[in-house]
C-alpha atoms as one frame of an Amber mdcrd trajectory, in Angstrom:
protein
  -6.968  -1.393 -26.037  -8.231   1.219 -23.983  -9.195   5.062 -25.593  -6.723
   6.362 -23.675  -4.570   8.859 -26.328  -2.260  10.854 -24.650   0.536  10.459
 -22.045  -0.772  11.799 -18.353   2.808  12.625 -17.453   4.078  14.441 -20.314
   1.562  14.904 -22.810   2.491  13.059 -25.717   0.524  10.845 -28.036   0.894
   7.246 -26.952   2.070   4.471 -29.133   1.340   1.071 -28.569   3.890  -1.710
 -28.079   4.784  -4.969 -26.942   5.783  -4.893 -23.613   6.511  -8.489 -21.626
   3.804 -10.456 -23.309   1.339  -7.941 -24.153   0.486  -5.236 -26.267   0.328
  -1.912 -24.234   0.209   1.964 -24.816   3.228   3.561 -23.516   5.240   6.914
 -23.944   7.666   7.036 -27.170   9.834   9.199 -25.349  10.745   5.765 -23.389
  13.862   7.244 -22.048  13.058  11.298 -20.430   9.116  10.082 -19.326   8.839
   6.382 -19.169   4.911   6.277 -18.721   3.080   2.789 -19.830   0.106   2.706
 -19.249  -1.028  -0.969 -17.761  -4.626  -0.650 -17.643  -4.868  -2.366 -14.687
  -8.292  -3.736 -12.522 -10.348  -0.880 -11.032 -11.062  -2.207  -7.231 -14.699
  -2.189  -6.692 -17.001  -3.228  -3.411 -20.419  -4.974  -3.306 -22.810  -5.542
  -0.947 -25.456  -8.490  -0.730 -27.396  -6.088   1.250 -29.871  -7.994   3.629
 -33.036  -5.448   4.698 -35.778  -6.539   7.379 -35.276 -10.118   6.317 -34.677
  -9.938   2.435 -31.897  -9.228  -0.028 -32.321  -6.019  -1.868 -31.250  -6.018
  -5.888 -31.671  -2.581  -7.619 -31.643  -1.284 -11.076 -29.049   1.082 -12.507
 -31.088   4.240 -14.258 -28.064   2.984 -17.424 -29.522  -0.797 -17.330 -32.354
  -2.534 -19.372 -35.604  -2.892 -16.960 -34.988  -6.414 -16.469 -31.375  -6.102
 -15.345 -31.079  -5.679 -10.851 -27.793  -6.789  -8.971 -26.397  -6.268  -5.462
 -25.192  -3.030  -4.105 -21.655  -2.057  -6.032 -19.226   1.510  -5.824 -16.092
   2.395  -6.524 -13.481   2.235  -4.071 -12.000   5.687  -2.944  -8.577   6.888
  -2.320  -8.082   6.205   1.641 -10.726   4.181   2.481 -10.732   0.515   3.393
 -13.131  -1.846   1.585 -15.724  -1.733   4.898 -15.555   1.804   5.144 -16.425
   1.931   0.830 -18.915  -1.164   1.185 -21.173   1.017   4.097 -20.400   4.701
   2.417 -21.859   3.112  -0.725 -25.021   1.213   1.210 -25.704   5.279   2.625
 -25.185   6.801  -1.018 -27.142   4.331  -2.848 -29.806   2.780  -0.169 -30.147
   5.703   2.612 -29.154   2.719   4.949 -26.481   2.407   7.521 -25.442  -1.327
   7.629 -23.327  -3.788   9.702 -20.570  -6.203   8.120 -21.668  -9.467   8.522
 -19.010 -11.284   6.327 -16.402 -11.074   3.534 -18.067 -13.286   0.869 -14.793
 -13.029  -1.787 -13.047 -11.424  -4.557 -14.615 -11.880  -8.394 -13.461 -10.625
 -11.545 -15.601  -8.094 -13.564 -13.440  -8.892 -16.541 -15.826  -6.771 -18.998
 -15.340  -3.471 -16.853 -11.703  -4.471 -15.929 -12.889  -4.507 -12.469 -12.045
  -6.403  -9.227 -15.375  -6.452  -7.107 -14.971  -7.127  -2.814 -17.940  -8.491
  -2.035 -19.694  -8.550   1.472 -22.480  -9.419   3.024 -24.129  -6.519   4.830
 -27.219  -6.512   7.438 -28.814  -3.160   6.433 -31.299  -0.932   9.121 -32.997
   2.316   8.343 -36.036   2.981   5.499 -34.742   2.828   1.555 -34.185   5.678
  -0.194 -32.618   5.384  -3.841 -29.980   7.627  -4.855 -30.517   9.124  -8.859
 -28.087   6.437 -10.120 -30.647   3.918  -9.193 -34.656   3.843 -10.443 -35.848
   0.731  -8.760 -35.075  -1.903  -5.900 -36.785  -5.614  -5.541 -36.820  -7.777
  -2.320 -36.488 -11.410  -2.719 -35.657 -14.178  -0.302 -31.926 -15.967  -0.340
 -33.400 -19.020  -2.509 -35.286 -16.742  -5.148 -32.075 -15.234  -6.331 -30.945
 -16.457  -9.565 -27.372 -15.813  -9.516 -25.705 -14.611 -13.079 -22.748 -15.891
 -15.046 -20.421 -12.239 -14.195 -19.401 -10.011 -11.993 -21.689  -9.813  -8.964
 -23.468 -12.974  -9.898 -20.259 -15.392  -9.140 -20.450 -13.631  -5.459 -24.285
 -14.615  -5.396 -23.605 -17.751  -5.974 -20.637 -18.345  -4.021 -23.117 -16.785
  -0.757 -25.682 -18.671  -1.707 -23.863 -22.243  -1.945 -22.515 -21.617   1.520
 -25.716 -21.124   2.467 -26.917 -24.535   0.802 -28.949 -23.212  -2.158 -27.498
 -24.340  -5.080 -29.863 -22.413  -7.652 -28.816 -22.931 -11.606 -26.841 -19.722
 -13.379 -29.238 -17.700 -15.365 -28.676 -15.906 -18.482 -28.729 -12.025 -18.815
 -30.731 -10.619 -21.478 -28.622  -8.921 -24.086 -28.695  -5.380 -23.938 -31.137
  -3.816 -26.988
């Protein structure tokens, strides 16, 4: 269950209940508030960022040192998913980019996310933002794609780009 405690609408603790075949925190004052609170997906973008040739991955400051992924950001109120995708490539890379194609939707199931994934041609000189401490290049075929998240979108690009390269495992975080 999530750590949320209280209700957002009228302030009161929130009790947890069955509701339709789950288990949910919701408002005991059912009748005068009404709030449950459904804990749904968080819609995130990605971006298999492609830079003078190569595919960037980059390191979260939060992450172990061996841990890099594709380009990811939280969607923001009025935005489309292109317009997040390309504000996020300028926060996080310094680089203005160019849609090249929707590669999918893939569940982040362990952040209760939804990630839109693209692949973006990227111009301009890399700059990280503080969230990230490190980028790598590699070519398409060097990419080992992992088992969640932004790994099923590298291997879904990948495939359709006829490299079939075998799921790796992530370390475990120490």
């Amino acid at each position: 269950m999530p750590k949320t405690k209280y209700c957002p609408q009228c302030g009161t603790a929130l009790i947890e209940t069955q509701n339709g075949d789950r288990l949910r925190k919701q408002c005991p004052d059912n009748e005068a508030c009404g709030y449950v609170y459904w804990n749904n997906p968080v819609p995130v973008v990605g971006a298999i960022v492609e830079h003078e040739g190569d595919i960037i991955l980059a390191r979260n400051a939060m992450w172990p040192p061996e841990w890099y992924a594709i380009i990811t950001g939280f969607l923001e109120k009025g935005e489309s998913a292109e317009q997040g995708i390309l504000r996020e490539l300028k926060e996080e890379l310094n680089l203005e980019g160019e849609i090249v194609e929707f590669v999918g939707v893939f569940d982040f199931f362990q952040m209760n996310q939804l990630i839109l994934v693209y692949h973006v041609k990227a111009f301009g000189q890399i700059k990280l933002s503080e969230e990230l401490v490190d980028y790598r290049r590699y070519k398409d075929h060097e990419i080992k794609p992992w088992p969640m998240g932004t790994g099923q979108a590298v291997k879904k690009w990948q495939n359709s780009r006829g490299i079939f390269n075998e799921t790796i495992e992530l370390p475990k975080r120490k």
